[in-house]
N, CA, C and O of each residue as an XYZ file, in Angstrom:
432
protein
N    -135.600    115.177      1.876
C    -136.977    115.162      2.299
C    -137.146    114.243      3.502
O    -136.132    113.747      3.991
N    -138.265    113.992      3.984
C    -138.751    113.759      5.809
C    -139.023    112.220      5.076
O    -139.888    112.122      4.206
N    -138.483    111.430      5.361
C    -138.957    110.133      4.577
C    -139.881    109.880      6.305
O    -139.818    110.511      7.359
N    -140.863    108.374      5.777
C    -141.908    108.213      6.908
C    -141.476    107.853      8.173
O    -141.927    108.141      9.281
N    -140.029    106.819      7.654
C    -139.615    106.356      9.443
C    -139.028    107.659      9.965
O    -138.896    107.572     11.185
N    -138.612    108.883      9.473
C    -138.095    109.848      9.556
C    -139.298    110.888     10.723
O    -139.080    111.665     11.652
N    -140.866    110.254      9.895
C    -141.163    111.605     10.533
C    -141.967    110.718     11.706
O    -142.675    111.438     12.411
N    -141.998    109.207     12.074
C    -142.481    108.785     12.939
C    -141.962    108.908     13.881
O    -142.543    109.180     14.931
N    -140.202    108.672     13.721
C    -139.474    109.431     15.028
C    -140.173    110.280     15.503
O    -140.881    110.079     16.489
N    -140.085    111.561     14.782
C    -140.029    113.128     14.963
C    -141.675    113.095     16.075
O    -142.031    113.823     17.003
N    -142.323    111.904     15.412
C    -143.797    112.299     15.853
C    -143.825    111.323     17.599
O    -144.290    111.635     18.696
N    -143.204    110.282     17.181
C    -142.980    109.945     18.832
C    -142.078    110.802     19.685
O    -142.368    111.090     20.847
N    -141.001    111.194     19.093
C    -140.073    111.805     19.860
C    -140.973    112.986     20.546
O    -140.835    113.104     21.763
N    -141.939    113.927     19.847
C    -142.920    114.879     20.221
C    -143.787    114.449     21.496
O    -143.940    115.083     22.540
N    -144.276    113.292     21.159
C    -145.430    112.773     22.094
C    -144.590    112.790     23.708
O    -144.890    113.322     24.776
N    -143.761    112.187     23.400
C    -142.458    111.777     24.608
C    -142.656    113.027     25.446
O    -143.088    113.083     26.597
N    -142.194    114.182     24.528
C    -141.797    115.117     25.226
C    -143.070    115.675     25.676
O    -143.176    115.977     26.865
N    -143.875    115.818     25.019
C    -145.208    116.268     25.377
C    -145.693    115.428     26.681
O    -146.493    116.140     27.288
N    -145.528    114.294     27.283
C    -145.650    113.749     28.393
C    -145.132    113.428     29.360
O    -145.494    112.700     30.284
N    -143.731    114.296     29.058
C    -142.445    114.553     29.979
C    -142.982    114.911     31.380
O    -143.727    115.801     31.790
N    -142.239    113.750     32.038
C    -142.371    114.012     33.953
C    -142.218    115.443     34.581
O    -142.754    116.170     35.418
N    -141.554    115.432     34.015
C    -140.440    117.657     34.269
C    -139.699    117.972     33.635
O    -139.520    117.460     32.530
N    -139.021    118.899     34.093
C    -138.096    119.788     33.177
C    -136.806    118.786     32.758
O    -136.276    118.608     31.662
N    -136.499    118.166     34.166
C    -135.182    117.404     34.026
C    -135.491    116.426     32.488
O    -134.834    116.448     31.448
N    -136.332    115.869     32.715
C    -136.589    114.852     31.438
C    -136.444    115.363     30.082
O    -136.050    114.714     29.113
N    -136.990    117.250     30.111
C    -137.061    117.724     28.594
C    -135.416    118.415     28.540
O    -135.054    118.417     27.364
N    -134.617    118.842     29.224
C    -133.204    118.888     29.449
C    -132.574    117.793     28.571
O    -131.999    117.947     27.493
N    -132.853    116.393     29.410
C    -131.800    115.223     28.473
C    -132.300    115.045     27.030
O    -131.505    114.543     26.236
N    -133.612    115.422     26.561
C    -133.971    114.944     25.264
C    -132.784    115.599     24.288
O    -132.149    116.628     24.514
N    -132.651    114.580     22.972
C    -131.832    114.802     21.819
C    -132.681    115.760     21.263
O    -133.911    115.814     21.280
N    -131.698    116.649     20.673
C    -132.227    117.587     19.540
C    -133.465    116.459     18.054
O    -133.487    115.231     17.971
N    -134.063    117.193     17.394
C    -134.622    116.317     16.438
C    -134.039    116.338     14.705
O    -133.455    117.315     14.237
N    -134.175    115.753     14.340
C    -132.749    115.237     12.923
C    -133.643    116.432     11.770
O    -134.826    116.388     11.433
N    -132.996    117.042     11.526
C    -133.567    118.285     10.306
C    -132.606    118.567      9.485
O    -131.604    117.863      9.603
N    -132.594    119.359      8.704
C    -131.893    119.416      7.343
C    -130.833    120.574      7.708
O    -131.584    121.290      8.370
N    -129.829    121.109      7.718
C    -128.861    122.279      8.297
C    -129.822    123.215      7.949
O    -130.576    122.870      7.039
N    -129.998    124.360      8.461
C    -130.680    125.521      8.293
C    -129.295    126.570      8.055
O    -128.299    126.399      8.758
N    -129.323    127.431      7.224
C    -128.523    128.268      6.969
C    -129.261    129.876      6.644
O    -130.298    130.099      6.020
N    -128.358    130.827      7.282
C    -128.479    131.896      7.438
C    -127.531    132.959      6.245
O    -127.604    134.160      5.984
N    -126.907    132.155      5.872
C    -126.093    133.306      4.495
C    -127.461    133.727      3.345
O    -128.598    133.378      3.028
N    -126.675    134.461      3.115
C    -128.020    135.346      2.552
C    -127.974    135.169      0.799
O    -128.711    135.627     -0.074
N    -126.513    134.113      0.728
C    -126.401    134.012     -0.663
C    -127.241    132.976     -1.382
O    -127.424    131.827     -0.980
N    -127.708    133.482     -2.436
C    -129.125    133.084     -3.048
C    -128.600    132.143     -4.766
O    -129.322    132.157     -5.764
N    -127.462    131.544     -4.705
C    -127.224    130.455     -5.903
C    -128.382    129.572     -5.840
O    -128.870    129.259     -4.754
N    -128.891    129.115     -7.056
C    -130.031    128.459     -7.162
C    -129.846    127.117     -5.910
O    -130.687    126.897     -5.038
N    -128.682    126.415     -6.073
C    -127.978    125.357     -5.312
C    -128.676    125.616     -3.981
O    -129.485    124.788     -3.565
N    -128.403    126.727     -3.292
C    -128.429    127.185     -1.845
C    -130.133    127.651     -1.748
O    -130.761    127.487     -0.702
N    -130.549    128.047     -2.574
C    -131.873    128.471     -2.632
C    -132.650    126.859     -2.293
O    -133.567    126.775     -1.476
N    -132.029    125.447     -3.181
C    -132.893    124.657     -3.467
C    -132.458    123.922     -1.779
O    -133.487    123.428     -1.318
N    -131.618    123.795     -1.100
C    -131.268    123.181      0.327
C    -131.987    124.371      0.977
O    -132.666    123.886      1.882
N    -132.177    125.858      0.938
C    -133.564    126.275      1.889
C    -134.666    126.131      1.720
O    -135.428    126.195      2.685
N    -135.159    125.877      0.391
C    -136.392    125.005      0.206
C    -136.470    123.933      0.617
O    -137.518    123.542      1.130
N    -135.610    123.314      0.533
C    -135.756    121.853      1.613
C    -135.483    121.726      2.798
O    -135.476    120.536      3.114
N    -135.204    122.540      3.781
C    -135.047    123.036      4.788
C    -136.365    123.713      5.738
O    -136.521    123.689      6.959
N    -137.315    124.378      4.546
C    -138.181    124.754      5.023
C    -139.167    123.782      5.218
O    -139.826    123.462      6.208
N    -139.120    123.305      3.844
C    -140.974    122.213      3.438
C    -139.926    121.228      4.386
O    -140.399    120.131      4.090
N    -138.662    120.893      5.454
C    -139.004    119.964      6.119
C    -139.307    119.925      7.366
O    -139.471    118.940      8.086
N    -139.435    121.938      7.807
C    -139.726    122.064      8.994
C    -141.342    122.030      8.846
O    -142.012    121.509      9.737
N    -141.758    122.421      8.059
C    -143.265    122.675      7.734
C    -143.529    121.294      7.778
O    -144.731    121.353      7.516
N    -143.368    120.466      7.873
C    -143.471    118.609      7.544
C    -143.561    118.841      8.857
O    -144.731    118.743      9.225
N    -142.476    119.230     10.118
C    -142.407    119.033     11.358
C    -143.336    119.411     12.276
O    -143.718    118.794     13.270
N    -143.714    120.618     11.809
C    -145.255    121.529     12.100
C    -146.350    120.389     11.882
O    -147.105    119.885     12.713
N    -146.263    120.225     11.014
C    -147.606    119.305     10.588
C    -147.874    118.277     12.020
O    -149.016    118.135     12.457
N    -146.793    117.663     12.603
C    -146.694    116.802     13.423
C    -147.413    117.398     14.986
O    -148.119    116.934     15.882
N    -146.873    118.439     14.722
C    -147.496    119.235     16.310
C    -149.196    119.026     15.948
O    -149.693    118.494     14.955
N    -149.962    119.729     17.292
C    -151.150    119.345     17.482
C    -151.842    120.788     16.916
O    -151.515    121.944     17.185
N    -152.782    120.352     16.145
C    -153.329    121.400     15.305
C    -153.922    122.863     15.758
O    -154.069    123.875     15.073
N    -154.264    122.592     17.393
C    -154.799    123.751     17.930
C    -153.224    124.646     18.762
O    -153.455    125.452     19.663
N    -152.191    124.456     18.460
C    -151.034    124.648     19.016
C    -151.008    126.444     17.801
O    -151.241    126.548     16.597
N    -150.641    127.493     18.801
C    -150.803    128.617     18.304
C    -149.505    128.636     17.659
O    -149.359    128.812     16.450
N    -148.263    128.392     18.756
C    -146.670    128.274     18.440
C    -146.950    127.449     16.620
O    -146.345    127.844     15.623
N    -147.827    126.468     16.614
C    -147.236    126.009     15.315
C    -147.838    126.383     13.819
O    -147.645    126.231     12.612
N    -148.850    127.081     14.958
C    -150.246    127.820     13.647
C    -148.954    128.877     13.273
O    -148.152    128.375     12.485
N    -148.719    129.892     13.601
C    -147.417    131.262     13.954
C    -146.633    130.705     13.251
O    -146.447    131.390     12.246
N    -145.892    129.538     13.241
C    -144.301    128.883     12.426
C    -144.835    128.744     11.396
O    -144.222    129.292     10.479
N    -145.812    128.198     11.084
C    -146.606    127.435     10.139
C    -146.477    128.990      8.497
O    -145.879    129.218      7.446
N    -147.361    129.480      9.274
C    -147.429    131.433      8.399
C    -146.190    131.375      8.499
O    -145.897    130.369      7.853
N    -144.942    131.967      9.038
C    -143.716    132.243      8.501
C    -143.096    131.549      8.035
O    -142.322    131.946      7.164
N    -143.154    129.949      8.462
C    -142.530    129.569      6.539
C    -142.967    129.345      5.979
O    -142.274    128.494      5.422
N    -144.191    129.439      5.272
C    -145.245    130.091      4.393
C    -144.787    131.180      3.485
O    -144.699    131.236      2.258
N    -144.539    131.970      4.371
C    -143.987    133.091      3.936
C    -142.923    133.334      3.286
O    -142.800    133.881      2.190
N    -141.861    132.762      4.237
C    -140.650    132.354      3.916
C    -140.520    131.475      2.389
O    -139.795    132.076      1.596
N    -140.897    130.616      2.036
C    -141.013    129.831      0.945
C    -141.615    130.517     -0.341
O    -141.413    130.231     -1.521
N    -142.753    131.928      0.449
C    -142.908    132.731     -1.017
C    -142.297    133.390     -1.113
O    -142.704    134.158     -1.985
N    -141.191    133.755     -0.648
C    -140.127    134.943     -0.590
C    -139.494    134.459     -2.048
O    -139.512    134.868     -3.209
N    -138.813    133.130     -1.162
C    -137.805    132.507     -2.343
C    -138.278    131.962     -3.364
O    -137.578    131.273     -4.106
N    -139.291    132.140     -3.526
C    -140.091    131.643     -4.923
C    -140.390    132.845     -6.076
O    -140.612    132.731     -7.281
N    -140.309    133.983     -5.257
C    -140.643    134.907     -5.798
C    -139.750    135.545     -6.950
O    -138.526    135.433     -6.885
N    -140.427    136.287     -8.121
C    -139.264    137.156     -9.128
C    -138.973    138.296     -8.639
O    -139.809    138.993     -8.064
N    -137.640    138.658     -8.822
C    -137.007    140.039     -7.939
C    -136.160    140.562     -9.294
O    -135.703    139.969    -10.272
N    -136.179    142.024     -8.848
C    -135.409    142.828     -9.994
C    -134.225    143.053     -8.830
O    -134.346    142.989     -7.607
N    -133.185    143.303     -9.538
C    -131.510    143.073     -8.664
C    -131.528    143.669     -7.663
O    -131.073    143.178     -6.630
N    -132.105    144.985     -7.720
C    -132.074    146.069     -6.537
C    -132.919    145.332     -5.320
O    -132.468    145.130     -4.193
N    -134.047    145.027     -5.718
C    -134.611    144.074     -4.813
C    -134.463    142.856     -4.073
O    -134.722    142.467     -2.934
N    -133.879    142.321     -5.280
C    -132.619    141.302     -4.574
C    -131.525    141.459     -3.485
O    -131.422    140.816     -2.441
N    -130.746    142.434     -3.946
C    -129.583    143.297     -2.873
C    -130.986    143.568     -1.409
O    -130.899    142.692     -0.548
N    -131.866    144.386     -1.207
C    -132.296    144.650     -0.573
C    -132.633    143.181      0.498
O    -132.330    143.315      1.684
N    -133.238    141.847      0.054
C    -134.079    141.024      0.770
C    -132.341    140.492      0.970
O    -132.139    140.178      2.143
N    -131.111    140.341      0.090
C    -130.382    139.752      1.106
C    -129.648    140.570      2.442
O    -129.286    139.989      3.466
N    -129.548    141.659      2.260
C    -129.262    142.332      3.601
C    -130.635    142.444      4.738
O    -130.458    142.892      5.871
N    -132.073    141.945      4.226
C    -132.682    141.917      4.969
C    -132.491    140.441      6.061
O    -132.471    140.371      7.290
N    -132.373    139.420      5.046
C    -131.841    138.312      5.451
C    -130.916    137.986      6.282
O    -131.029    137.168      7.196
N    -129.880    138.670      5.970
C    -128.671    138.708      6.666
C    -128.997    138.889      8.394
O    -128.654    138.214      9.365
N    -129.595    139.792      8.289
C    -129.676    140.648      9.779
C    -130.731    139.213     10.722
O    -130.706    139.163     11.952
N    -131.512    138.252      9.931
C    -132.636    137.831     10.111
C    -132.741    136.322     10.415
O    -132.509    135.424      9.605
N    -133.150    136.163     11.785
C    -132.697    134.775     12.648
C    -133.672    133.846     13.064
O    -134.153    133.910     14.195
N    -134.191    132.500     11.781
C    -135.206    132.007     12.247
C    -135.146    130.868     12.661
O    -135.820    129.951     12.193
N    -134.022    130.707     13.958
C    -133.876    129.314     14.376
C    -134.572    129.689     16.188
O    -134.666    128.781     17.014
């Protein structure tokens, strides 16, 4: 989880960039510290519970952006979405189906 000194970075590191001189300046910035995001489509409770935490810590990251920001309103709904997927009860066939949907499916 986003502990607080965790997300004060995240929230200065934002501001920074948000008041970046030019391009050159948003070029050198470091990536921001998040949880691995993974794309296998295999659904062990284990792997299910690191994309739940993966998500609620990008959704933590959203929170940080500025509320009238459309980009984060838009992220905001798909992992929304995303989080009721994997919450959801599936009969096997349905299962087989959302992981080949998954598979194909790139939300970085």
């Amino acid at each position: 989880m986003l502990t607080d000194k965790d997300a004060q970075h995240i929230a200065s590191e934002l501001r920074s960039r948000r008041s970046a001189a030019g391009k050159r300046k948003l070029k050198a910035s470091k990536p921001l510290k998040v949880l691995p995001r993974t794309s296998n489509a295999d659904t062990t409770n284990e792997d299910t519970d690191v994309k739940r935490a993966a998500l609620n810590q990008t959704l933590q990251v959203l929170e940080l952006l500025p509320a009238n920001s459309a980009y984060a309103r838009h992220r905001r709904v798909i992992i929304q979405k995303a989080l009721d997927l994997l919450d959801a009860e599936r009969s096997a066939t349905q299962d087989s189906e959302l992981e080949e949907l998954l598979k194909r499916l790139d939300i970085n």
